[in-house]
N, C-alpha and C positions, 0 to 999 in steps of 0.2 A: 644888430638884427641877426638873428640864428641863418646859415647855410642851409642848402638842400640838406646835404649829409650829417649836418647836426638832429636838424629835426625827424629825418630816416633812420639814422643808427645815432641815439646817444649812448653816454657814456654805459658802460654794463659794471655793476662795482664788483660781479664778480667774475669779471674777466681777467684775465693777466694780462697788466699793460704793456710789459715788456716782448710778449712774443705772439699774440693776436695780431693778426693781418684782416684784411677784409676778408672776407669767405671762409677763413681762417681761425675761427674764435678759439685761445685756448684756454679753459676755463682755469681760475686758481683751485689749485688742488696741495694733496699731502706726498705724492709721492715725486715730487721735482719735475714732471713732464713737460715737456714745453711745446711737442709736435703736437697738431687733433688728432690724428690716424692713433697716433701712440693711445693718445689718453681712450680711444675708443675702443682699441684693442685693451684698454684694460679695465675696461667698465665688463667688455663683454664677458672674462675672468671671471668678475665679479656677481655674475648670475646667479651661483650657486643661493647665496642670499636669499636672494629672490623667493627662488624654487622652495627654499623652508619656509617663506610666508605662507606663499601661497596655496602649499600642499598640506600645511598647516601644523609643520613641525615644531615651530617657532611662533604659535599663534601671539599677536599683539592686541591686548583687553583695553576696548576703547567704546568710544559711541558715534565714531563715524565724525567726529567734530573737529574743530582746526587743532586740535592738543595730538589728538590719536593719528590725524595723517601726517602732521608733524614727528610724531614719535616714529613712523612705518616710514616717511622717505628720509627719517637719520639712520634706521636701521639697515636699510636698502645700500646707502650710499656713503655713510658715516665711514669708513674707511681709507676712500678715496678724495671727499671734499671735505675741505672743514666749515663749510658751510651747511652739510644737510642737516635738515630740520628745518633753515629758514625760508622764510617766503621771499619770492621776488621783490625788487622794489619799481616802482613805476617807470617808463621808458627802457626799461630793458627787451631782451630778447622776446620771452615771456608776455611779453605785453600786447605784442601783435605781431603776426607771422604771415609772412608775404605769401602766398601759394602761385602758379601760374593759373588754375582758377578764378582767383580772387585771395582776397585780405580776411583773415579772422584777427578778429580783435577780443580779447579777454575779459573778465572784471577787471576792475580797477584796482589797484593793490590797497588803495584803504579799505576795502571792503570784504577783502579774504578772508578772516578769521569771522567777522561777521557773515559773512554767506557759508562757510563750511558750520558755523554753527546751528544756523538754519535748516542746512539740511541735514544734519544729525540729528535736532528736534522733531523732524518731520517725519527721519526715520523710525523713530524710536513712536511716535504716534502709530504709524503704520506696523507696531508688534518686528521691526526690522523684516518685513516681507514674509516673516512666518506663516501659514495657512493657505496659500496662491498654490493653484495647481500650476505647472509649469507654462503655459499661455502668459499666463494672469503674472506669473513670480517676473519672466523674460519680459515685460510691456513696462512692469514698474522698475526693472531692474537698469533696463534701457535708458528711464529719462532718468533713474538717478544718475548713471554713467557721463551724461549730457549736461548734467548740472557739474557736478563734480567737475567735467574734464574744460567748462567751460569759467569755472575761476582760477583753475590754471594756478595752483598755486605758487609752483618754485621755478628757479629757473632751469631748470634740466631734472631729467627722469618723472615726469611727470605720468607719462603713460605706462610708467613699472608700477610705480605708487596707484594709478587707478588698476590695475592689473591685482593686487595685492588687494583692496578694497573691496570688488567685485567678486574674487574667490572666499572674503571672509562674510561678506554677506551673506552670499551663498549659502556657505556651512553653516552662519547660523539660523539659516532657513529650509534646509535639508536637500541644497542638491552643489553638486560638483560645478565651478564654474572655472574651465580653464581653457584657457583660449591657446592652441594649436601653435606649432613649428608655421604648420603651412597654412592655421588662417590669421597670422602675422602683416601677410601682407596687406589683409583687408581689414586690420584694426585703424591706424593712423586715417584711410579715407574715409571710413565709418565715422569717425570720430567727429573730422572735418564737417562731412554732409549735416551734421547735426548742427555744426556750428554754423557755418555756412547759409541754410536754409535758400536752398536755391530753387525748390520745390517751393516758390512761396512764401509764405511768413508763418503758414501754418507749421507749427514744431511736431504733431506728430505724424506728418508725411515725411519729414527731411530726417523722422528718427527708423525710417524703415530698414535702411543699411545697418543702423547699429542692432535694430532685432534680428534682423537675419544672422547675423553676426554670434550674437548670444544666443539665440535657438540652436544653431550649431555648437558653443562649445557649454551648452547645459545639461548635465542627465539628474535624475533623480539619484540623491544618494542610497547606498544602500544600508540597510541594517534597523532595528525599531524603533532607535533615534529619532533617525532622520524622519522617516513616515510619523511620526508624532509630532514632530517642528512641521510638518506640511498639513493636520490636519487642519478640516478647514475651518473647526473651535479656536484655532487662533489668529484668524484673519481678523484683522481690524478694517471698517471703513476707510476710504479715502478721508484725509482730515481737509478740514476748510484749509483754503491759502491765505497763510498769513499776507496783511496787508505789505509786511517790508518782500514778502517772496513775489508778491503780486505786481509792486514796483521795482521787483529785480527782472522780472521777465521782459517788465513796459521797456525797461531800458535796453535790455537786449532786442526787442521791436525795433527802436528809436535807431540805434546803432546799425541795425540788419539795413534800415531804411534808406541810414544816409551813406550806408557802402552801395545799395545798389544807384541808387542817385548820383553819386561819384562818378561810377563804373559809366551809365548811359551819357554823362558830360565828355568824361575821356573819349568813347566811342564815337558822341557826336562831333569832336573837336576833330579826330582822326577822320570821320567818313567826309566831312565838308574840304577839309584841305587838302585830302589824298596825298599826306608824304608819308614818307618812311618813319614809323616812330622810333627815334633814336634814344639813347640809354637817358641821357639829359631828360627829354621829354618826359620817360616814362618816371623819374626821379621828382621832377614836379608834379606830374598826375598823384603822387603817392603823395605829396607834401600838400596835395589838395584834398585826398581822400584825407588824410590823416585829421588838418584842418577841422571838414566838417564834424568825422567822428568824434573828434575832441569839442566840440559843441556839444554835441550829441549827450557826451558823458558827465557833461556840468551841470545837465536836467539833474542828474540822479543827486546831486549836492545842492543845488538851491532850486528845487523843484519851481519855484516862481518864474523861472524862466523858460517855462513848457511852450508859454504862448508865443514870448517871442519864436524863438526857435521853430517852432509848427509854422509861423508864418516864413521863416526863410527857407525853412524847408519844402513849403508846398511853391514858396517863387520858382526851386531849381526847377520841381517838377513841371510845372507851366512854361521854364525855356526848353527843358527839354521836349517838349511834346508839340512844342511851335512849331521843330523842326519839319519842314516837308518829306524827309528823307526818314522816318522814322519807321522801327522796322513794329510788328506785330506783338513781337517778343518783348522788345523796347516798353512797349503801353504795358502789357503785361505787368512786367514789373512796374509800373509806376501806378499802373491803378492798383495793385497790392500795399503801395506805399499809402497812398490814401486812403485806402482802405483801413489800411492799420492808424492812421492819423486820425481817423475818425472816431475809430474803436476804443481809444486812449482817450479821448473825448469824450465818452461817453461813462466809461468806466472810473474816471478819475485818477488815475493811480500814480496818473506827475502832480498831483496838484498839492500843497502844503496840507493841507487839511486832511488829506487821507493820509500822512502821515505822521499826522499828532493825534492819532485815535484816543492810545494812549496817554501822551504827553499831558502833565494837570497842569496847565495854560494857565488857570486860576494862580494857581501858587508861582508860576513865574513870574506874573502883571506884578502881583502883591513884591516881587525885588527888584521890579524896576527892570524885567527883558519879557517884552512883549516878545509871545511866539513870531511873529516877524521878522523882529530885527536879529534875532538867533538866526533866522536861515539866511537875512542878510549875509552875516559874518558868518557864515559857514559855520557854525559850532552845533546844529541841529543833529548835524549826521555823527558829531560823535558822542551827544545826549542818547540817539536813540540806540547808539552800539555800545552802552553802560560804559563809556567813559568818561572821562573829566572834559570837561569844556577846556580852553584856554583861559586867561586871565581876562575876565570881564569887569567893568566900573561897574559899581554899586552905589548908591545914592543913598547916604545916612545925613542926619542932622549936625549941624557943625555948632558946636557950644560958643565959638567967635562969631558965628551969622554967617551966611551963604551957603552952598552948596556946598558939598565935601563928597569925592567921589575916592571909595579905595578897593584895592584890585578883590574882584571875588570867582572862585569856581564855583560850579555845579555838578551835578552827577545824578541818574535818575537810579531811585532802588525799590526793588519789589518785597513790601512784606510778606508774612506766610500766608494771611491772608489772599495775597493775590495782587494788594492794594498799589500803585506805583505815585512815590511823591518823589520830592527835588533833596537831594542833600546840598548844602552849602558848606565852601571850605572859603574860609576868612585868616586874615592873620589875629593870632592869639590876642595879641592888644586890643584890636578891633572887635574881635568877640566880647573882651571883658567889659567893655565900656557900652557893646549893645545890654549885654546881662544887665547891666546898673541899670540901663536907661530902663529896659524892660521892666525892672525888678520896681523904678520909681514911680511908673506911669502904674502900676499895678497898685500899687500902696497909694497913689491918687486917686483913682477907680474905686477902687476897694470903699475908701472914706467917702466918697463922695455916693456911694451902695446904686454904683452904675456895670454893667457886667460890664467883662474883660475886651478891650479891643483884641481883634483876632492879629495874631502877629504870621511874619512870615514862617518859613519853615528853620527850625534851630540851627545856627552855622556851626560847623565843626573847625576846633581850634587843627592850625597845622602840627604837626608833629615832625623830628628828621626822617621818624621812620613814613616810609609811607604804606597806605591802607591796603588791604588785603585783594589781591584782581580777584575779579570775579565777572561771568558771564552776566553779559549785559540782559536786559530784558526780555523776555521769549514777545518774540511783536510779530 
């Protein structure tokens, strides 16, 4: 069974295990440092960097998606770690960050590349903010800031790298976006209140720090450039929410919910016993917050279990609200919780089904994996991020008699048309011998001048090399 301190701080792969202490972290890097002070003293050197992104000396050509902030936090920091460019991995630092406020908790790291491409799609709808007079550019600018800082993608410089993003926005929308020496201080809280949402669960009350924030360091650029990127011939409408952006928010709901549920149990435990909460204590409240939220974030992978969950989730809120001792504030936040539990309820957006909009169900039944048993075994969520499934049983005909079950993938691909079917990856042999069968049942058919039974979708032979990545589905 895992320790308090295991499930608080695991392991970081990119920590140095030799000279990280508690409070202590020193990250692996290139230049041998083993003190934090040192290594921080010389990140701060390494500003200069920076300052050519973002002043736009050194512009980096991208579309705002998991490749281009990739590319901008190796160039940021590529020096220093040998690690920038990549993304955190789960249970690290990164992954959720204690504040004396409260807990923010991130995406999830399977879902990074898939959420940063998300919202580069949605920029790129949006004309990248071109044609907004300055109101209108600072409001949309804001929750991209919000999305962006909330999948959190690496595990260090993350607020240089959205620093870096927000000034190149900007410019190719025609205004200056650089945020201050002196309003420094109020970036990182700004950032928090967003994630946080303590104002509620409404997202654009708790994003008012970060617009005040950016109304301060935005001016219109100057020159006929810029006033041409601003005219308002290139505003684009708001686009519709994609269903998968629609069930990234629900889950950030879900999360928001069961931190503030946590928080009022903690609370409750302390007002009823009146002791001293000692470090122990507060090290299991965290190993209970964590707990739920980690419930919380197993909706977003097998969406099937919204129900249960909604039901444990609305028990806490019913012990906590038994309590006699409950303050104003307390209900507050719990009827917000409900609230939002209701709202998901109505809207759909945990539920299987609203996220196989696109998925052709049809052409899965026809191999033998009901859309079901796919989000059983967790493989839905990385059909719907254009990746390969794991090694799935396939069910073919056995020329000895019985069942014969041999490993198959899938992968979902969009033609030019628009169109989304299943690709299937078989071993070679296994292909050959469906082509025969296909090829006989055809020449059966044929003679017998009955049309073609419809077959599944064509399996592709494996090869050493493997298949071209490419971005998954726009969903």
């Amino acid at each position: 069974m895992a320790t308090t301190a295991e499930l608080i701080a695991p392991m970081d792969l990119f920590q140095d295990p030799l000279h990280s202490r508690p409070n202590n972290e020193v990250l692996i890097n290139k230049l041998g440092i083993t003190a934090q002070q040192e290594l921080r003293e010389a990140e701060g050197r390494n500003l200069g960097r920076m300052a050519l992104l973002v002043e736009g000396i050194k512009p980096i050509p991208g579309d705002f998606d998991a490749a281009h902030l990739k590319q901008i936090h190796k160039e940021l920091l590529g020096t220093i770690y040998p690690w920038a460019g990549e993304t955190r991995a789960w249970g690290q630092f990164q992954g959720q960050k204690h504040l004396p406020n409260g807990s923010l908790f991130f995406a999830p790291y399977q879902q990074i590349d898939t959420r940063l491409n998300m919202l580069g799609d949605q920029l790129q709808q949006e004309n990248q903010l071109r044609g907004l007079d300055k109101d209108q550019f600072v409001k949309r600018l804001a929750y991209y800031a919000d999305q962006y800082n909330y999948v959190h993608p690496f595990r260090e410089g993350n607020g240089r790298t959205l620093q870096v993003v927000l000034a190149e926005v900007g410019r190719r929308a025609g205004y200056d976006v650089r945020i201050s020496e002196q309003q420094i201080k109020d970036y990182n809280p700004a950032r928090d209140a967003a994630i946080l949402r303590k104002n509620g669960l409404n997202p654009d009350e708790n994003l008012s720090p970060l617009r005040r924030l950016l109304t301060q360091a935005t001016t219109p650029a100057e020159g006929p450039q810029a006033e041409q990127l601003r005219h308002p011939d290139l505003a684009r409408p708001l686009p519709a929410t994609s269903p998968a952006m629609q069930q990234a928010e629900a889950l950030r709901t879900i999360i928001i919910g069961s931190r503030e549920i946590s928080e009022e149990l903690v609370m409750q435990r302390v007002t009823k016993h009146d002791f001293n909460v000692t470090s122990d204590y507060m090290q299991q409240a965290k190993v209970q917050e964590a707990a739920l939220v980690s419930r919380a974030q197993d909706v977003q992978r097998e969406p099937s279990t919204w129900p249960e969950f909604r039901q444990h989730l609305l028990a806490q809120v019913k012990q906590v609200e038994t309590d006699p001792g409950i303050t104003r504030g307390s209900l507050a936040h719990l009827a917000n919780v409900k609230k939002a539990s209701a709202e998901l309820d109505m809207n759909q957006a945990l539920t299987p089904a609203f996220r196989e909009q696109e998925v052709p169900a049809d052409q899965l039944a026809r191999l033998g994996k009901p859309v079901e048993e796919l989000w059983k075994r967790g493989q839905m969520e990385k059909l719907l991020q254009g990746q390969r499934t794991d090694q799935l049983p396939f069910p073919m005909p056995n020329p000895q008699g019985g069942p014969q079950q041999v490993p198959m993938q899938l992968k979902l691909h969009r033609d030019a048309a628009g169109a989304v079917g299943v690709e299937v990856y078989l071993p070679a042999a296994v292909r050959e011998r469906m082509e025969q069968a296909a090829a006989q049942q055809k020449a059966q058919t044929s003679q017998q001048q009955q049309p073609p039974a419809q077959q599944p979708p064509t399996p592709k032979a494996e090869t050493p090399t493997p298949p071209k990545r490419r971005r998954g589905p726009k969903l």
